[in-house]
C-alpha positions as CSV (number, residue, x, y, z in Angstrom):
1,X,46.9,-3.7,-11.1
2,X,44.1,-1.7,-9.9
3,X,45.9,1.1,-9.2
4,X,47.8,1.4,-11.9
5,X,45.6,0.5,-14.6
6,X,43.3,3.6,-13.0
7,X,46.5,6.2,-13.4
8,X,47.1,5.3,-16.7
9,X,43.0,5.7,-17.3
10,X,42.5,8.7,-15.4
11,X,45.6,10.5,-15.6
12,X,46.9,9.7,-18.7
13,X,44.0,9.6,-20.4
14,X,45.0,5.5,-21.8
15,X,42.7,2.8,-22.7
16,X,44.4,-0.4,-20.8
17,X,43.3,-3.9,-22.5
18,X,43.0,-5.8,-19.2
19,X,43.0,-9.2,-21.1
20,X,46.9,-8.4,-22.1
21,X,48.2,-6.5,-19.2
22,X,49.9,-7.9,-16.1
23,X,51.4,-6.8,-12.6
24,X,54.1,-9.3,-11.9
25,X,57.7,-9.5,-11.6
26,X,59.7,-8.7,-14.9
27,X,61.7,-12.2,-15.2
28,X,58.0,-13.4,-14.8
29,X,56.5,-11.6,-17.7
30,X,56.9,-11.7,-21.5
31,X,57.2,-8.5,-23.7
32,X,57.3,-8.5,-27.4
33,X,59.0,-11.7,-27.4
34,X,61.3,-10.4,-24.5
35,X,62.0,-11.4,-20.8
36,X,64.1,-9.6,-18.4
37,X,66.4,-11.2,-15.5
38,X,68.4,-10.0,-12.6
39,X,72.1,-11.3,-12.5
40,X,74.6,-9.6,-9.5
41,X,72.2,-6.7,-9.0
42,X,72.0,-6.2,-12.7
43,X,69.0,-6.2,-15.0
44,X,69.3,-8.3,-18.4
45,X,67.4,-9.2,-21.1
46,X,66.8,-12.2,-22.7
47,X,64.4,-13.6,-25.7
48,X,61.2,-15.7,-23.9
49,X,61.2,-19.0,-24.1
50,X,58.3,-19.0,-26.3
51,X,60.0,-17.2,-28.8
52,X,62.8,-19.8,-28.9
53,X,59.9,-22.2,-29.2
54,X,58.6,-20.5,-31.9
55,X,61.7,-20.2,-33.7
56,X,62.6,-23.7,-33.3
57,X,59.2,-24.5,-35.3
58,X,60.0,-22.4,-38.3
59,X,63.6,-24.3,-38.4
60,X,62.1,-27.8,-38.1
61,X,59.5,-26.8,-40.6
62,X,62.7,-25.6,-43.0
63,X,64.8,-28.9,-42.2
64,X,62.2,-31.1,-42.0
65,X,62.5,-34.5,-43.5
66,X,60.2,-35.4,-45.9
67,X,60.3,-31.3,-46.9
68,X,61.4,-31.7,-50.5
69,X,63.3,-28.9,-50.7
70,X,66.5,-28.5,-52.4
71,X,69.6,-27.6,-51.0
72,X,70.4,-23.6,-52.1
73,X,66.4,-23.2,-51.1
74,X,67.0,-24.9,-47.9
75,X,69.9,-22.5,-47.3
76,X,68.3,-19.4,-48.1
77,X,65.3,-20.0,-46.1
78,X,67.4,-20.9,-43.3
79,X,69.5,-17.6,-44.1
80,X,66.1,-15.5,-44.1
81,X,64.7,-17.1,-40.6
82,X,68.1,-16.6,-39.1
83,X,68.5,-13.5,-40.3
84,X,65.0,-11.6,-39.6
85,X,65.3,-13.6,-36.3
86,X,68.3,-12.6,-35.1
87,X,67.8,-9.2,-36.2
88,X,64.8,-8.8,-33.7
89,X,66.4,-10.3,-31.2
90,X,69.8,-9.0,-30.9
91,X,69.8,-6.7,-28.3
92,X,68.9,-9.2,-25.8
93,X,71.5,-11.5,-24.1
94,X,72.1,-14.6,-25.8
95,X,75.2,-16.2,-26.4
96,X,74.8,-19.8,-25.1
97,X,71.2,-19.6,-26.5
98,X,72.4,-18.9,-30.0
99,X,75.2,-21.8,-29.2
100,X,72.5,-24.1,-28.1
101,X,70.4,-23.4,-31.3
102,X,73.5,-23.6,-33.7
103,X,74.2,-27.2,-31.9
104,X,70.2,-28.0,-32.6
105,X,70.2,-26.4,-35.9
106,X,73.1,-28.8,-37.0
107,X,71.7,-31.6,-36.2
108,X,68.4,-30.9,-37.9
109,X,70.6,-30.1,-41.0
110,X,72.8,-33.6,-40.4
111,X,69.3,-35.4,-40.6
112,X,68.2,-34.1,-43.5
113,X,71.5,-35.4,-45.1
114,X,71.1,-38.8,-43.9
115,X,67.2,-39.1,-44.9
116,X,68.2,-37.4,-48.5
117,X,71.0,-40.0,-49.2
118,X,68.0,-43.5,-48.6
119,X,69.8,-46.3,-49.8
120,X,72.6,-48.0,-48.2
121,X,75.1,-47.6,-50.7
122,X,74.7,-44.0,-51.1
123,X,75.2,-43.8,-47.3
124,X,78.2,-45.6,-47.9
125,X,79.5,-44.1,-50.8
126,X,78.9,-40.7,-49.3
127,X,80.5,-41.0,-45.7
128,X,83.5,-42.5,-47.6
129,X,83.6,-39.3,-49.8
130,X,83.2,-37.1,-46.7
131,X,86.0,-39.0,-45.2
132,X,85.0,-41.9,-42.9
133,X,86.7,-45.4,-42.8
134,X,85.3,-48.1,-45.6
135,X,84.3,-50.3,-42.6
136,X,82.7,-47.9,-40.3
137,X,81.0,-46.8,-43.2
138,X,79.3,-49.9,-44.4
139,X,77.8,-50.4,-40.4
140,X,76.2,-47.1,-40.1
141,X,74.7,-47.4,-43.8
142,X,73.3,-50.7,-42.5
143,X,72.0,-49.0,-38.8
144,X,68.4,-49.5,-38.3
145,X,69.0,-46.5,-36.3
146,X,66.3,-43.5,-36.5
147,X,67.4,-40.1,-38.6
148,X,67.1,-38.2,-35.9
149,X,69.7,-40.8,-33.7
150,X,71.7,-41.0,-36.5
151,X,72.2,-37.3,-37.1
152,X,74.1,-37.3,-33.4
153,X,76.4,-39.8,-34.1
154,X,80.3,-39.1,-34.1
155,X,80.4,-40.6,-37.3
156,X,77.7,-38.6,-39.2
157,X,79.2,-35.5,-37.0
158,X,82.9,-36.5,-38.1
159,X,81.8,-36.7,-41.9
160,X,79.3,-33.3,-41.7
161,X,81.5,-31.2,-39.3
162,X,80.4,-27.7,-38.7
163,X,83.0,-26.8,-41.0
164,X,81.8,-28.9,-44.2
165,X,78.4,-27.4,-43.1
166,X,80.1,-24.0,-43.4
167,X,81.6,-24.1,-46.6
168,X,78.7,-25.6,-48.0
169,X,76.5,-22.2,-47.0
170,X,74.3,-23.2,-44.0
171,X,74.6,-20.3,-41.8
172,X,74.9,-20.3,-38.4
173,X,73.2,-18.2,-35.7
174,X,76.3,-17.4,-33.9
175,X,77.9,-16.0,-36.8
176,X,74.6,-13.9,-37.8
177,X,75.1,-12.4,-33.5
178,X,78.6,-11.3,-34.3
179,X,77.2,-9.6,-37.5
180,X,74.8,-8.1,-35.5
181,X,77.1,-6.7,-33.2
C-alpha cells in the first residue's frame, strides 16, 4: 500500500484517500458495488454481496406488509428498482443471482397477497378463484401459519404461479437481464 499509494502521489501527481483505498486480492475487495472472481484461470465479475443486500432492502421495503400500497404502485415501484438495478448491474455475471432474487422476490410478492386478503373467507374465496380445491382451501384459510410461511406453500405457490404473477405485471429480474442483454 505504501508503495503504491507514493507512485500515484509522487508520480502521478494523485491525492489517495487512505480511509477508502485497499491492497488486497480483487475477489476480496468491493468496487462501486462490484467484486471480481477467478473461475478456470478466468477473471469475472460479480455484484458484492452488499449490493444484493442492499437491494433486497429496497424490495422488502416495496413488498412489505403492512405497506399500504396499491397494486399498479406496487408494480411500478418494483419495475423502477428492478429496472435502475439491473441497469447498473448488468455487466457483471449473474444469472443464478438474478434466479435466486426472482425466487425471493416472489415470495415477498405471494405474502403480500395473503396479508391483503385478512379474513378467512376471502382466503377461501380467493384460492378457489385462483384454482385450488374447495377443501384444501378452507384449511389454509384457517392456518395459524405466519405470512411469510405461508407465502412458500405449494398451495399459495400453485394458486400465485409465476405465470399469474406475470400476467398480472410484476416483473421479474431475469426477464429485465435478457432485456439488458
Amino acid at each position: 500500500m505504501a508503495s503504491t499509494t507514493r507512485f500515484l502521489e509522487k508520480e502521478l501527481k494523485l491525492k489517495v484517500n487512505r480511509e477508502k483505498s485497499a491492497v488486497n486480492r480483487p475477489w476480496k475487495l468491493k468496487f462501486l458495488g462490484f467484486s471480481f472472481y477467478r473461475s478456470k484461470g478466468e477473471t469475472g465479475i460479480r455484484v458484492h454481496p452488499k449490493s444484493v443486500k442492499k437491494l433486497k432492502a429496497k424490495l422488502k421495503a416495496a413488498t412489505g406488509r403492512s405497506n399500504a400500497m396499491g397494486e399498479k404502485e406496487r408494480i411500478e415501484k418494483l419495475k423502477q428498482i428492478i429496472t435502475g438495478w439491473v441497469n447498473y448491474f448488468g455487466i457483471a455475471d449473474m444469472g443464478k443471482l438474478a434466479k435466486e432474487l426472482d425466487e425471493w422476490l416472489r415470495r415477498r410478492i405471494r405474502m403480500c397477497y395473503w396479508k391483503r386478503w385478512k379474513r378467512i373467507k376471502t382466503k377461501h374465496d380467493n384460492l378457489v378463484r385462483l384454482g385450488i380445491d374447495n377443501q384444501k382451501a378452507w384449511r389454509y384459510a384457517n392456518t395459524i401459519k405466519g405470512y411469510w410461511r405461508i407465502s412458500n406453500s405449494p398451495i399459495l405457490t400453485t394458486a400465485l404461479n409465476n405465470e399469474k404473477l406475470k400476467e398480472l405485471g410484476f416483473p421479474t429480474i431475469t426477464g429485465r437481464c435478457l432485456l439488458v442483454h
